[in-house]
C-alpha positions in Angstrom: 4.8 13.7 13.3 3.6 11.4 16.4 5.7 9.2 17.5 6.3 7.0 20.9 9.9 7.3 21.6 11.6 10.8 22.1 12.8 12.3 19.0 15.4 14.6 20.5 15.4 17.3 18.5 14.2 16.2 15.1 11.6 18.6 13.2 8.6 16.8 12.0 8.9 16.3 9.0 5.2 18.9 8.1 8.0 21.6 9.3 10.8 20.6 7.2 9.4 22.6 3.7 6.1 23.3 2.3 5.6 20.6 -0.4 6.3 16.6 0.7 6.9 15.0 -3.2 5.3 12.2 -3.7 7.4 9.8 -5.5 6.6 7.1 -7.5 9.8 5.0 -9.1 9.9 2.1 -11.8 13.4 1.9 -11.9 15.6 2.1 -8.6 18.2 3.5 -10.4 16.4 6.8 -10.8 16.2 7.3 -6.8 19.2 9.2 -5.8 19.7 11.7 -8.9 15.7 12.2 -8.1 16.9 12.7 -4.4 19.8 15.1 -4.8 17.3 17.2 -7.1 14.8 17.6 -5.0 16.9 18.2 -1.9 19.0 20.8 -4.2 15.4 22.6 -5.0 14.8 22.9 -1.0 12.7 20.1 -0.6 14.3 17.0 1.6 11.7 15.1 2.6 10.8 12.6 0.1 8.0 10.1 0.5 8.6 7.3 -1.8 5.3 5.2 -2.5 5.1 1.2 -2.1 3.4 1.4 -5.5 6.1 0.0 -7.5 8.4 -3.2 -7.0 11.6 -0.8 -7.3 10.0 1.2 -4.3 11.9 -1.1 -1.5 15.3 -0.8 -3.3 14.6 3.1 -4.1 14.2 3.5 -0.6 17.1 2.1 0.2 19.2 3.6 -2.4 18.1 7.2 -0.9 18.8 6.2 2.9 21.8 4.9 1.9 23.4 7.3 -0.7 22.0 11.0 0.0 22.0 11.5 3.5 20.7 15.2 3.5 18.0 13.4 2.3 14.7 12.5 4.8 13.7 9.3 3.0 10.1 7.8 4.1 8.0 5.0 2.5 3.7 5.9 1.5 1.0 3.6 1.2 2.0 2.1 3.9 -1.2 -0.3 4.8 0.2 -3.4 6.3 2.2 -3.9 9.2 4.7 -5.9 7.1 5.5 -3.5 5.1 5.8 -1.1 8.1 9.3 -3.9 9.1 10.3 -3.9 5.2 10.5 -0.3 5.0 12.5 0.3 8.4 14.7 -1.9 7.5 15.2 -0.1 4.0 16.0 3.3 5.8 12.6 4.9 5.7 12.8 7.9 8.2 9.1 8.3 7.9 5.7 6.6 6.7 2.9 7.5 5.9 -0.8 5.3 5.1 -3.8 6.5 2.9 -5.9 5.3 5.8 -5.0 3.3 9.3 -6.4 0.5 11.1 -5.8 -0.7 14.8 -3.6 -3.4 13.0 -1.6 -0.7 11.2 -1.8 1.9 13.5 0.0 -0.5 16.2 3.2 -1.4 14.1 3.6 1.8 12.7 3.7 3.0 16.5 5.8 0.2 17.8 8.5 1.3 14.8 9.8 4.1 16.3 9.5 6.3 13.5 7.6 9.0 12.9 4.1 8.4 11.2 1.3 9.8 9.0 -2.5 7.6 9.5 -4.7 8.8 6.6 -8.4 10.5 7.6 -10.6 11.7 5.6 -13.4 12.5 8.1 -14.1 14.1 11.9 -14.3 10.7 13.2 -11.5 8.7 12.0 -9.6 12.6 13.5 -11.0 12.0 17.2 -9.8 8.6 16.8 -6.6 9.4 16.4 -6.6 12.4 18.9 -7.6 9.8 21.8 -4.5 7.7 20.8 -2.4 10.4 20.8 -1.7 10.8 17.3 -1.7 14.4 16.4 -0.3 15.1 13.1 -1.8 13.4 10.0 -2.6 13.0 6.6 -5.3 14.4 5.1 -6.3 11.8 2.1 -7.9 12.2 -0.6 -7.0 15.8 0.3 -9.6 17.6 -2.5 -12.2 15.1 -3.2 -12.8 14.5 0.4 -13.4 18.6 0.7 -10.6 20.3 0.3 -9.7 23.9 2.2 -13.4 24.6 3.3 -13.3 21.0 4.6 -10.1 21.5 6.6 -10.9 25.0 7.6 -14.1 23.6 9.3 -12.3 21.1 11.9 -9.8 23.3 12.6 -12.5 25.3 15.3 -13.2 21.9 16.7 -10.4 20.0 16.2 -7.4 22.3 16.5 -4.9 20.6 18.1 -5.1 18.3 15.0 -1.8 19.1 11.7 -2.4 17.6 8.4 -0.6 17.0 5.8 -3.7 17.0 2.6 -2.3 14.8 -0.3 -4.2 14.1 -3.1 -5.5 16.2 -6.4 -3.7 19.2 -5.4 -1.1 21.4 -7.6 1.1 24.7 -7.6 -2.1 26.3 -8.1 -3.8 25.4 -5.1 -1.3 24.4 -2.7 -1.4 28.0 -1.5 -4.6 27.9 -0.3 -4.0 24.9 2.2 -0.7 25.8 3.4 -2.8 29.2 4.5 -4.7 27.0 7.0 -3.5 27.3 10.6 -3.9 23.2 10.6 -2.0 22.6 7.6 1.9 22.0 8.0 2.7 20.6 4.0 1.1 19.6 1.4 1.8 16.4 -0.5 2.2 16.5 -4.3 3.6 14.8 -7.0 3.7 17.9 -10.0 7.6 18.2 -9.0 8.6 14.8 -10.0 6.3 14.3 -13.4 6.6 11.2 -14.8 8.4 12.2 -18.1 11.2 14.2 -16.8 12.0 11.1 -14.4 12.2 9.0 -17.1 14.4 11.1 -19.8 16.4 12.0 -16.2 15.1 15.4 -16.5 17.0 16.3 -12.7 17.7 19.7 -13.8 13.9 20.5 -15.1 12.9 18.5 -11.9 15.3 20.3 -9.4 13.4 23.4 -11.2 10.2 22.4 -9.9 11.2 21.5 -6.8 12.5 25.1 -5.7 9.3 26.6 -7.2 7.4 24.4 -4.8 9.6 25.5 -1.7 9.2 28.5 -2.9 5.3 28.3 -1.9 5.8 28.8 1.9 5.7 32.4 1.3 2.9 32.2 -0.6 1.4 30.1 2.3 1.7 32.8 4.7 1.2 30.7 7.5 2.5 27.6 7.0 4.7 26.8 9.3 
């Protein structure tokens, strides 16, 4: 991911396994046994969504209590919430889409950061700022693989991570792309095995999932 301060050593977090879950939580008190399964399924980045009111807490919770853990906040699309979720331990963030507005506080943060595109423009736009790695939102209904695979000729200096509408059936497919690093996805975490506190069932899923880098070929 592009950030403006060195990151010593740290692996974006594209590199750090195939599948980013996206995470969606009613009840904070669900976030770390969620965490330690996912992290015990070989998936450690988790990007916890500002959809819920728990989501701040959640985050928190995670950063706080399973440090193995890479913890970042999605939809991200103010710069308040950029502060909020710093503060809450978010290692990461990640927007649906940016503005200059946006763009700016998640650069001045000092964390590492993934602007949503979804065409060749908003791309350049980011290339010329120096961002480089980005999410690619809404990943299939804004053209999917053939889309993806037809800006990385132009464009290949440009990662992406595509979220949105993709599942263990096609996540293959993207993480095949020379310009793809991860996918995001949510089919690891389903809703009901979160709320019966399913971790074993979800822990499942969440090694099947890692288990697509091979099946990528070259992700990376």
């Amino acid at each position: 991911m592009t950030s403006p301060l060195p990151r010593s050593a740290d692996p974006s977090v594209l590199d750090l396994a195939p599948v980013l879950p996206v995470v969606v939580l009613a009840d904070a008190a669900d976030a770390v046994p969620l965490a330690r399964a996912l992290v015990a399924g070989g998936l450690p980045a988790i990007e916890v969504t500002l959809r819920t009111p728990a989501a701040l807490e959640a985050i928190r919770a995670i950063a706080g209590e399973v440090p193995e853990a890479v913890v970042g906040a999605g939809t991200v699309v103010t710069p308040e919430q950029v502060g909020a979720v710093t503060a809450a331990g978010a290692r990461f963030l990640v927007s649906p889409g940016w503005t200059e507005s946006l763009l700016t506080a998640m650069r001045a943060s000092g964390v590492p950061y993934l602007p949503g595109v979804s065409t060749a423009s908003e791309v350049v736009a980011l290339l010329e700022r120096g961002v480089r790695e980005m999410k690619f939102f809404p990943a299939q209904a804004a053209g999917g693989t053939a889309y993806l695979r037809s800006l990385a000729g132009p464009l290949p200096q440009a990662r992406f991570c595509p979220t949105g509408g993709i599942g263990p059936a096609t996540a293959p497919e993207y993480l095949s792309l020379p310009n793809v690093g991860c996918v995001g996805g949510s089919w690891m975490v389903p809703a009901e095995a979160v709320a019966a506190g399913d971790w074993d069932r979800i822990e499942e899923l969440a090694r099947a999932a890692a288990g697509l880098r091979g099946a990528g070929g070259t992700c990376r």
